[in-house]
N, CA, C and O atoms as a GROMACS GRO file, in nm:
protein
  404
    1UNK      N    1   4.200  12.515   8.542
    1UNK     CA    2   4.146  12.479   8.414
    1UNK      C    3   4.003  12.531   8.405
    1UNK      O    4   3.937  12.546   8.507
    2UNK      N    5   3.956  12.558   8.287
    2UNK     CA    6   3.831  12.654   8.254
    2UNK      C    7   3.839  12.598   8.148
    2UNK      O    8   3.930  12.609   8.066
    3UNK      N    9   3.670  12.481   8.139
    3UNK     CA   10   3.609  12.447   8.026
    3UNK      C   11   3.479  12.487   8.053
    3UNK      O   12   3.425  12.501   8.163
    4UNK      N   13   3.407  12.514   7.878
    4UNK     CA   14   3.330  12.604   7.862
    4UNK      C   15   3.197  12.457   7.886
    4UNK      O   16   3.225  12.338   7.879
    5UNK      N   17   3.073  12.508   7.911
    5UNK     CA   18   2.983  12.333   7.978
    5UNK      C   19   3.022  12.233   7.819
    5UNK      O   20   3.079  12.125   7.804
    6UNK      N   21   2.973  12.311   7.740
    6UNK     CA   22   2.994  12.210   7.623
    6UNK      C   23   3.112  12.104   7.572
    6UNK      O   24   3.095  11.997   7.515
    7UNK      N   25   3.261  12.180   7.617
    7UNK     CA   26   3.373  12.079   7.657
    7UNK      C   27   3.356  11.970   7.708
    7UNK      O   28   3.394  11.864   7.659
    8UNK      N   29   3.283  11.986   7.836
    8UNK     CA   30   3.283  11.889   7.937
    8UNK      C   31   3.225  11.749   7.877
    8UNK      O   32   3.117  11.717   7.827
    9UNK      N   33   3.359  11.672   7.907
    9UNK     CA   34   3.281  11.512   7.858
    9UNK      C   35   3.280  11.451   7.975
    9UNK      O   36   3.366  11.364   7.962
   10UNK      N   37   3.236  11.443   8.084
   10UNK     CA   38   3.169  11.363   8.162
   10UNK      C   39   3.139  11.435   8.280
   10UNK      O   40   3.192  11.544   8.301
   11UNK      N   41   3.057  11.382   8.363
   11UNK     CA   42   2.998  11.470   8.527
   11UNK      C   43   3.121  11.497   8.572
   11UNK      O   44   3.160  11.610   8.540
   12UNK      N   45   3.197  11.432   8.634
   12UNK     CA   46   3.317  11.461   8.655
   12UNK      C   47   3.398  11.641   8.640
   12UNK      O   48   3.434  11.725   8.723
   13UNK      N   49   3.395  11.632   8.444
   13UNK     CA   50   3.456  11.773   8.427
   13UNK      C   51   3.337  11.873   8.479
   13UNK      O   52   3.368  11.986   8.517
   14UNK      N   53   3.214  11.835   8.480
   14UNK     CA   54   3.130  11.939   8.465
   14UNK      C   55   3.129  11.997   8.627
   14UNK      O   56   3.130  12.118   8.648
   15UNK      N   57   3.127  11.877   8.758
   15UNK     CA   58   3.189  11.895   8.914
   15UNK      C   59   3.273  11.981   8.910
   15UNK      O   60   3.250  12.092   8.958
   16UNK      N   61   3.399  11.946   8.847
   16UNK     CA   62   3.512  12.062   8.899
   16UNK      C   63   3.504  12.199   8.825
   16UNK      O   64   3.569  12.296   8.864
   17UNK      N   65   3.430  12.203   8.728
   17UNK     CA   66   3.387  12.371   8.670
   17UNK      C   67   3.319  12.412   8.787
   17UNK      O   68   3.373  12.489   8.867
   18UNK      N   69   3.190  12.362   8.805
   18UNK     CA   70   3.088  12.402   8.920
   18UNK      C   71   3.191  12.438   9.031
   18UNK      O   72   3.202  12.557   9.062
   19UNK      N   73   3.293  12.311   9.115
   19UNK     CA   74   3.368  12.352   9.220
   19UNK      C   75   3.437  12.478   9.164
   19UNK      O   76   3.419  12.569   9.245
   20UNK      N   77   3.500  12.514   9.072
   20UNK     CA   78   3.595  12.639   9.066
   20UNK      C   79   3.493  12.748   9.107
   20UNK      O   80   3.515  12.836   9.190
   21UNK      N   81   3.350  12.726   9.020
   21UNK     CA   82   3.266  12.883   8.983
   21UNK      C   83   3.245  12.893   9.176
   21UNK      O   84   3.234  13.007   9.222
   22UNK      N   85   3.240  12.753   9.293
   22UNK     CA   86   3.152  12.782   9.384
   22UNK      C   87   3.294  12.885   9.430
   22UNK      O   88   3.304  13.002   9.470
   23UNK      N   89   3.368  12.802   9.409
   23UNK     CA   90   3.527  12.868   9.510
   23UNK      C   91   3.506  13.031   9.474
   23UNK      O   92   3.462  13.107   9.560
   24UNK      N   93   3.536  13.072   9.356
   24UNK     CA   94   3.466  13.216   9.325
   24UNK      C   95   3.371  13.291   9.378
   24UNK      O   96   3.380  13.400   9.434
   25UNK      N   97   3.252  13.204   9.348
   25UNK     CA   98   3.157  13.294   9.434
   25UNK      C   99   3.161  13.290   9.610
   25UNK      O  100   3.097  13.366   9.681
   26UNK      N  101   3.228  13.210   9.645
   26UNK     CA  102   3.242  13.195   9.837
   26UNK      C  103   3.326  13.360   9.860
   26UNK      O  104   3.312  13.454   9.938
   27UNK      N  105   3.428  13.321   9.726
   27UNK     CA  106   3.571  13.436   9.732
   27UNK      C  107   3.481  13.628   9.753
   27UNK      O  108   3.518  13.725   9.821
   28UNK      N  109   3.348  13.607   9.652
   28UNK     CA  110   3.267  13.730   9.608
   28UNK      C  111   3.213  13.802   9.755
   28UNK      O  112   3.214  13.911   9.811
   29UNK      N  113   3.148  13.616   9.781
   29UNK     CA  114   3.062  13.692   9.961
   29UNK      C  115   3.109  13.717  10.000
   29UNK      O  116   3.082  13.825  10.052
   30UNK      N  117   3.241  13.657  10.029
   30UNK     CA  118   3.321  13.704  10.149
   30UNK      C  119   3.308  13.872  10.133
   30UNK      O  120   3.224  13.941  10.190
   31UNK      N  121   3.432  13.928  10.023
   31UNK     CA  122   3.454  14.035   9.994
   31UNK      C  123   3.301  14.162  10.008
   31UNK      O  124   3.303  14.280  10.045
   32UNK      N  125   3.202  14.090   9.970
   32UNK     CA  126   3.096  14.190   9.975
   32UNK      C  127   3.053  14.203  10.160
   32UNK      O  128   3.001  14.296  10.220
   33UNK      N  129   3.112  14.034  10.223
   33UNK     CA  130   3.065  14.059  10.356
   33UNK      C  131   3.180  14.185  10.449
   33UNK      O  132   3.145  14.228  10.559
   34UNK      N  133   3.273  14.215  10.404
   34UNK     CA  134   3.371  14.303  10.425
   34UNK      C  135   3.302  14.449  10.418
   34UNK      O  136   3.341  14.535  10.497
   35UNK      N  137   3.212  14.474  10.336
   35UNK     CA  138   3.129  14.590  10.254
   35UNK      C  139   3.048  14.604  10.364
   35UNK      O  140   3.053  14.707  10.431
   36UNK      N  141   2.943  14.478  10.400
   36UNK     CA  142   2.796  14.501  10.476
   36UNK      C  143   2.893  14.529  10.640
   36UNK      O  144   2.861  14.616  10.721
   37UNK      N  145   2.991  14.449  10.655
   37UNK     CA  146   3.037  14.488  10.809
   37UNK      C  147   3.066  14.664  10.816
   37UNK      O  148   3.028  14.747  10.898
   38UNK      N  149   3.145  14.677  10.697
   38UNK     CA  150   3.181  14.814  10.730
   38UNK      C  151   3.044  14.908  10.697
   38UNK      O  152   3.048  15.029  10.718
   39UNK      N  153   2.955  14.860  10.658
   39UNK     CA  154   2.783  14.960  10.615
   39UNK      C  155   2.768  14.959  10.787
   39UNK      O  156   2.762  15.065  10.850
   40UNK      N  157   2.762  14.842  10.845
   40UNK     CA  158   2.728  14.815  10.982
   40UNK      C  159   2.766  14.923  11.064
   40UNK      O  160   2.691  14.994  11.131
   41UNK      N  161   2.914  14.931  11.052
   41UNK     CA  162   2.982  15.049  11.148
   41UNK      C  163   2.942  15.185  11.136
   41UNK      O  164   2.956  15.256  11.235
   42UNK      N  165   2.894  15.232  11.032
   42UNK     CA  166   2.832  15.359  10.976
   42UNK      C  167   2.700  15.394  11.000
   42UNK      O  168   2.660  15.510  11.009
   43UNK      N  169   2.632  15.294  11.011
   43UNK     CA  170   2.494  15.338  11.074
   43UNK      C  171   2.499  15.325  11.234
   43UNK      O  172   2.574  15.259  11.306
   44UNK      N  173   2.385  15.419  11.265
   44UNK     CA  174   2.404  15.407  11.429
   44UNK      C  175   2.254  15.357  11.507
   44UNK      O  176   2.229  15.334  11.626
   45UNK      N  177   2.172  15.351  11.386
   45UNK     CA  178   2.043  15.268  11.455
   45UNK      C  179   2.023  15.166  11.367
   45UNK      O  180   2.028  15.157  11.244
   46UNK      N  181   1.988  15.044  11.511
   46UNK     CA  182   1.970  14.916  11.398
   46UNK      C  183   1.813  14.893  11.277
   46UNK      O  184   1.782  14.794  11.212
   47UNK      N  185   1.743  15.032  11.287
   47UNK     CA  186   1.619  15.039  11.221
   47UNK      C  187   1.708  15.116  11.077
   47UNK      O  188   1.645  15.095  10.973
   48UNK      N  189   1.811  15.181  11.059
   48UNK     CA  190   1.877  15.185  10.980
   48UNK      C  191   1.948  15.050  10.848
   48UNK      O  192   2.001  15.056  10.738
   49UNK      N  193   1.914  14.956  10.929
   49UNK     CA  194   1.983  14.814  10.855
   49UNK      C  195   1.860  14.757  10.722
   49UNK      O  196   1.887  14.693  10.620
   50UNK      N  197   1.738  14.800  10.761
   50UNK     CA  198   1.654  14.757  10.665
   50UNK      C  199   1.596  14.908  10.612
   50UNK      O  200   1.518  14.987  10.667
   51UNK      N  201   1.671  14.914  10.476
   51UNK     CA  202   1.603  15.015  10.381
   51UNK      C  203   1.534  14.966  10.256
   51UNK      O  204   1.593  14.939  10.152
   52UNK      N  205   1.352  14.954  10.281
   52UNK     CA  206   1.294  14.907  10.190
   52UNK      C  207   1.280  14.952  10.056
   52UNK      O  208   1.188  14.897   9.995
   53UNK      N  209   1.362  15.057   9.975
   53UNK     CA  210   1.344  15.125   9.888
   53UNK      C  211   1.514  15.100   9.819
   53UNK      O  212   1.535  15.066   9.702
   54UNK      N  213   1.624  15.125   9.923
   54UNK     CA  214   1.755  15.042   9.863
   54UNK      C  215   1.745  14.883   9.858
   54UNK      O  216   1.845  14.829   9.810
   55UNK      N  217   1.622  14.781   9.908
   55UNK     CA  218   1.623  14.643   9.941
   55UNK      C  219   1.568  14.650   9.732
   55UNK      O  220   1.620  14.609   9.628
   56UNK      N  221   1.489  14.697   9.754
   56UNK     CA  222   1.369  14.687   9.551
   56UNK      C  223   1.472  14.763   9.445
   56UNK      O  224   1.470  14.728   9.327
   57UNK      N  225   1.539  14.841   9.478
   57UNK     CA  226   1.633  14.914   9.415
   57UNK      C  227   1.739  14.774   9.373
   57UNK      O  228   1.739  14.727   9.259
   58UNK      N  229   1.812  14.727   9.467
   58UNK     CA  230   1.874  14.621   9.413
   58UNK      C  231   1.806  14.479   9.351
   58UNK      O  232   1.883  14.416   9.279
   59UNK      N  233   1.680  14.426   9.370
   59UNK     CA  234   1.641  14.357   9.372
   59UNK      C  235   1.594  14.389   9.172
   59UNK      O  236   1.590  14.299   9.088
   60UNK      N  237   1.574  14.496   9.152
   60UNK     CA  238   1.507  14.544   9.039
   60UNK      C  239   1.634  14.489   8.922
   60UNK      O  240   1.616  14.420   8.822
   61UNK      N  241   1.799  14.563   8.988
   61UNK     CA  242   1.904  14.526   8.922
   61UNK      C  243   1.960  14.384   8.857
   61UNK      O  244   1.994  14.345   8.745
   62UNK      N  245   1.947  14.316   9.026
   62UNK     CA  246   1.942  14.175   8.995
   62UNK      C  247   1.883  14.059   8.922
   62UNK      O  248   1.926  13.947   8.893
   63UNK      N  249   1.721  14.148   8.892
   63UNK     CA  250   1.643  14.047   8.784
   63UNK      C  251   1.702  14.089   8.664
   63UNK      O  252   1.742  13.999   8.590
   64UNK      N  253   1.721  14.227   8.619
   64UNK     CA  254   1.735  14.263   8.541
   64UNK      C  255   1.905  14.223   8.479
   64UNK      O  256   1.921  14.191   8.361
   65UNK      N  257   1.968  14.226   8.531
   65UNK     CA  258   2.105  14.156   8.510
   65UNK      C  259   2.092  13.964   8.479
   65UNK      O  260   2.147  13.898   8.390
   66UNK      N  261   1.988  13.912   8.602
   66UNK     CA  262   1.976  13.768   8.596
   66UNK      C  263   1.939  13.779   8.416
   66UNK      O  264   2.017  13.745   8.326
   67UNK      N  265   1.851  13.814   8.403
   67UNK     CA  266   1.739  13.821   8.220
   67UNK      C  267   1.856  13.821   8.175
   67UNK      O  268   1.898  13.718   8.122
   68UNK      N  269   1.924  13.918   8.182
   68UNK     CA  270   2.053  13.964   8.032
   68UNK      C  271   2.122  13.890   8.038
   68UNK      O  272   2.188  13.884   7.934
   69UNK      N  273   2.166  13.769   8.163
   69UNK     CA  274   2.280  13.654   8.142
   69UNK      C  275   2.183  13.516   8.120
   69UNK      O  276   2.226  13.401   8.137
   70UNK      N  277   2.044  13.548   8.080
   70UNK     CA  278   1.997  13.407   8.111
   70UNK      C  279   1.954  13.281   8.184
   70UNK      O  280   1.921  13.165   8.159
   71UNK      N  281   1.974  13.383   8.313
   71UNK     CA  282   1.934  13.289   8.413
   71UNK      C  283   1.804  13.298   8.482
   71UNK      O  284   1.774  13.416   8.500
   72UNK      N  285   1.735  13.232   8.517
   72UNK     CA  286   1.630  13.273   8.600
   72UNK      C  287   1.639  13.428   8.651
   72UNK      O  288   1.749  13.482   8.662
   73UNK      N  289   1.530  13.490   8.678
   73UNK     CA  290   1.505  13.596   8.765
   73UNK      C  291   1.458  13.577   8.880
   73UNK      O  292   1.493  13.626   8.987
   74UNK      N  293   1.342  13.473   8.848
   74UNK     CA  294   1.291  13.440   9.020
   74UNK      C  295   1.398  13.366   9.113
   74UNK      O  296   1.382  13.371   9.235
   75UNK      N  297   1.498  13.302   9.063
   75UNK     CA  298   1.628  13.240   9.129
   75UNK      C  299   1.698  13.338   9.170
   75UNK      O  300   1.745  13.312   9.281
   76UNK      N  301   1.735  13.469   9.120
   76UNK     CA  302   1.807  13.519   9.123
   76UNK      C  303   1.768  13.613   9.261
   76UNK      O  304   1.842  13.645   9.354
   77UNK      N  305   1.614  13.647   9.238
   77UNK     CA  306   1.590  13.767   9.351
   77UNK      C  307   1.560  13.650   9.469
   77UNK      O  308   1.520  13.698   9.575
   78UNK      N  309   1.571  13.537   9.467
   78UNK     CA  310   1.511  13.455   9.590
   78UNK      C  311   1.669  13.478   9.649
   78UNK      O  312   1.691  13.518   9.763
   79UNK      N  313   1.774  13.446   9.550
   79UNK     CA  314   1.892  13.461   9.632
   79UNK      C  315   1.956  13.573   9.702
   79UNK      O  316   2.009  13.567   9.813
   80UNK      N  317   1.947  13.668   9.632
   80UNK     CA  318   1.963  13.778   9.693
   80UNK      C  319   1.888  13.818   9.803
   80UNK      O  320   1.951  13.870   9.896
   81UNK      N  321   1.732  13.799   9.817
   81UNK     CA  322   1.624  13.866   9.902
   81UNK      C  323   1.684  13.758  10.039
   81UNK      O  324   1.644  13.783  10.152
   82UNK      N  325   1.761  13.664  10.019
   82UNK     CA  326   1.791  13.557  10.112
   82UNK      C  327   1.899  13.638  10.172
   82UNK      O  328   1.896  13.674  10.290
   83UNK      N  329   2.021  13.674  10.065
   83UNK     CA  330   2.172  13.737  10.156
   83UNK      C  331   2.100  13.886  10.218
   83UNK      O  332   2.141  13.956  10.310
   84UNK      N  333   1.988  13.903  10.134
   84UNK     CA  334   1.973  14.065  10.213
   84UNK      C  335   1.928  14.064  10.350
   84UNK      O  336   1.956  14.156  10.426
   85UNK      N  337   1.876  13.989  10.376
   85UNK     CA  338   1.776  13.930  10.514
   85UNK      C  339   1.886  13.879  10.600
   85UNK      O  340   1.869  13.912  10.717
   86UNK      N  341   1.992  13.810  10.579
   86UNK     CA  342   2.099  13.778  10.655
   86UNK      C  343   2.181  13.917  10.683
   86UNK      O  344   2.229  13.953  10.790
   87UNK      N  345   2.183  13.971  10.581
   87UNK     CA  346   2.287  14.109  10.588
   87UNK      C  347   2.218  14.180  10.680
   87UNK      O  348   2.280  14.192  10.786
   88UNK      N  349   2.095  14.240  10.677
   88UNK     CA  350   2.008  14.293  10.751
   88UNK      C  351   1.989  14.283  10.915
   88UNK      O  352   1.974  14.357  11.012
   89UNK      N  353   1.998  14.127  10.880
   89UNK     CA  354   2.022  14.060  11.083
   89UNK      C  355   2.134  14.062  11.122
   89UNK      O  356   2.156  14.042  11.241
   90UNK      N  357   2.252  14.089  11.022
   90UNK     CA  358   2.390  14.104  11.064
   90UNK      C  359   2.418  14.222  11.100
   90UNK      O  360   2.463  14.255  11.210
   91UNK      N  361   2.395  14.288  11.015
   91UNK     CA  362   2.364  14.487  11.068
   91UNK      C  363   2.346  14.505  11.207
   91UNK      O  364   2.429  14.544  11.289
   92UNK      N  365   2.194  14.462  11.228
   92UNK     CA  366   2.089  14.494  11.305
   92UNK      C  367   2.222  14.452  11.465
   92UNK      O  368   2.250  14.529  11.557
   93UNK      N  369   2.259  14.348  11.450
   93UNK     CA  370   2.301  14.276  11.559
   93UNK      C  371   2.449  14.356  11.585
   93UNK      O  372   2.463  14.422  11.688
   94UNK      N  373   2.563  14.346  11.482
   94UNK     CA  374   2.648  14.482  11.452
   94UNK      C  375   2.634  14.634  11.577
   94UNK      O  376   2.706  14.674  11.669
   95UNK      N  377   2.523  14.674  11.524
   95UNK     CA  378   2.486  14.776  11.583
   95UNK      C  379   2.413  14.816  11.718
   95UNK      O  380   2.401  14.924  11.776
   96UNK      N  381   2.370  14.687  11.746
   96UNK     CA  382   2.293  14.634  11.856
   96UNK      C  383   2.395  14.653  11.959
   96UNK      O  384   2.386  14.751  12.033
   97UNK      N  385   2.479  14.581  11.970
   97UNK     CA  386   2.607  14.535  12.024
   97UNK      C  387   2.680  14.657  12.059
   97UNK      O  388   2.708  14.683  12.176
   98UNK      N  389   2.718  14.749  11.940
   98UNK     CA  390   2.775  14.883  11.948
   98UNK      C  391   2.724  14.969  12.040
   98UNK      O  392   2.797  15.044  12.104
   99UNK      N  393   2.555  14.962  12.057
   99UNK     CA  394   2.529  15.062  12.138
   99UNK      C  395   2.505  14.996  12.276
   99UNK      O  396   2.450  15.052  12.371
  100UNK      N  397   2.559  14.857  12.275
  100UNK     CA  398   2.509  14.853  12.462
  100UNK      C  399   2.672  14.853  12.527
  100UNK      O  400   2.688  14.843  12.648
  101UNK      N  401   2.789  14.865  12.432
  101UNK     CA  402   2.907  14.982  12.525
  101UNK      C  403   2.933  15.091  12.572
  101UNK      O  404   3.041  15.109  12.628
   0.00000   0.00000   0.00000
């Protein structure tokens, strides 16, 4: 079921919208974490995992997308600058690993 917030007549409906949107977005990371593992395998130095010019490149997108749906921007790049920093130590470690076989 998909009600729009204004439907929602009590906390209740408004919980299980939120639970569907989180189930979705868990469904998104995952799939994008499928993306950063396989970026992982492709690079061969872990100084390769942090590119400060593709890190502002996306970060530029993300405010700019957050604005056009209305949501915060500073929320938006805190979240991202958060998965990038995880992605980054996931890389780093990825590749770390690769080269001490």
């Amino acid at each position: 079921m998909k009600n729009k917030p204004q439907d929602c007549q009590s906390k209740q409906d408004v919980r299980v919208e939120i639970d569907r949107i989180d189930r979705a977005l868990i469904e998104l990371f995952a799939e994008r974490h499928t993306y950063v593992t396989r970026m992982a395998e492709l690079k061969n130095d872990p100084h390769e995992a942090f590119d400060a010019e593709r890190i502002e490149a996306v970060i530029a997108k993300v405010r700019e997308r957050a604005l056009a749906l209305g949501l915060d921007d500073d929320q938006a790049e805190m979240t991202w600058r958060n998965l990038i920093e995880w992605n980054i130590n996931f890389e780093k470690g990825i590749i770390a690993a690769r080269k001490l076989k």
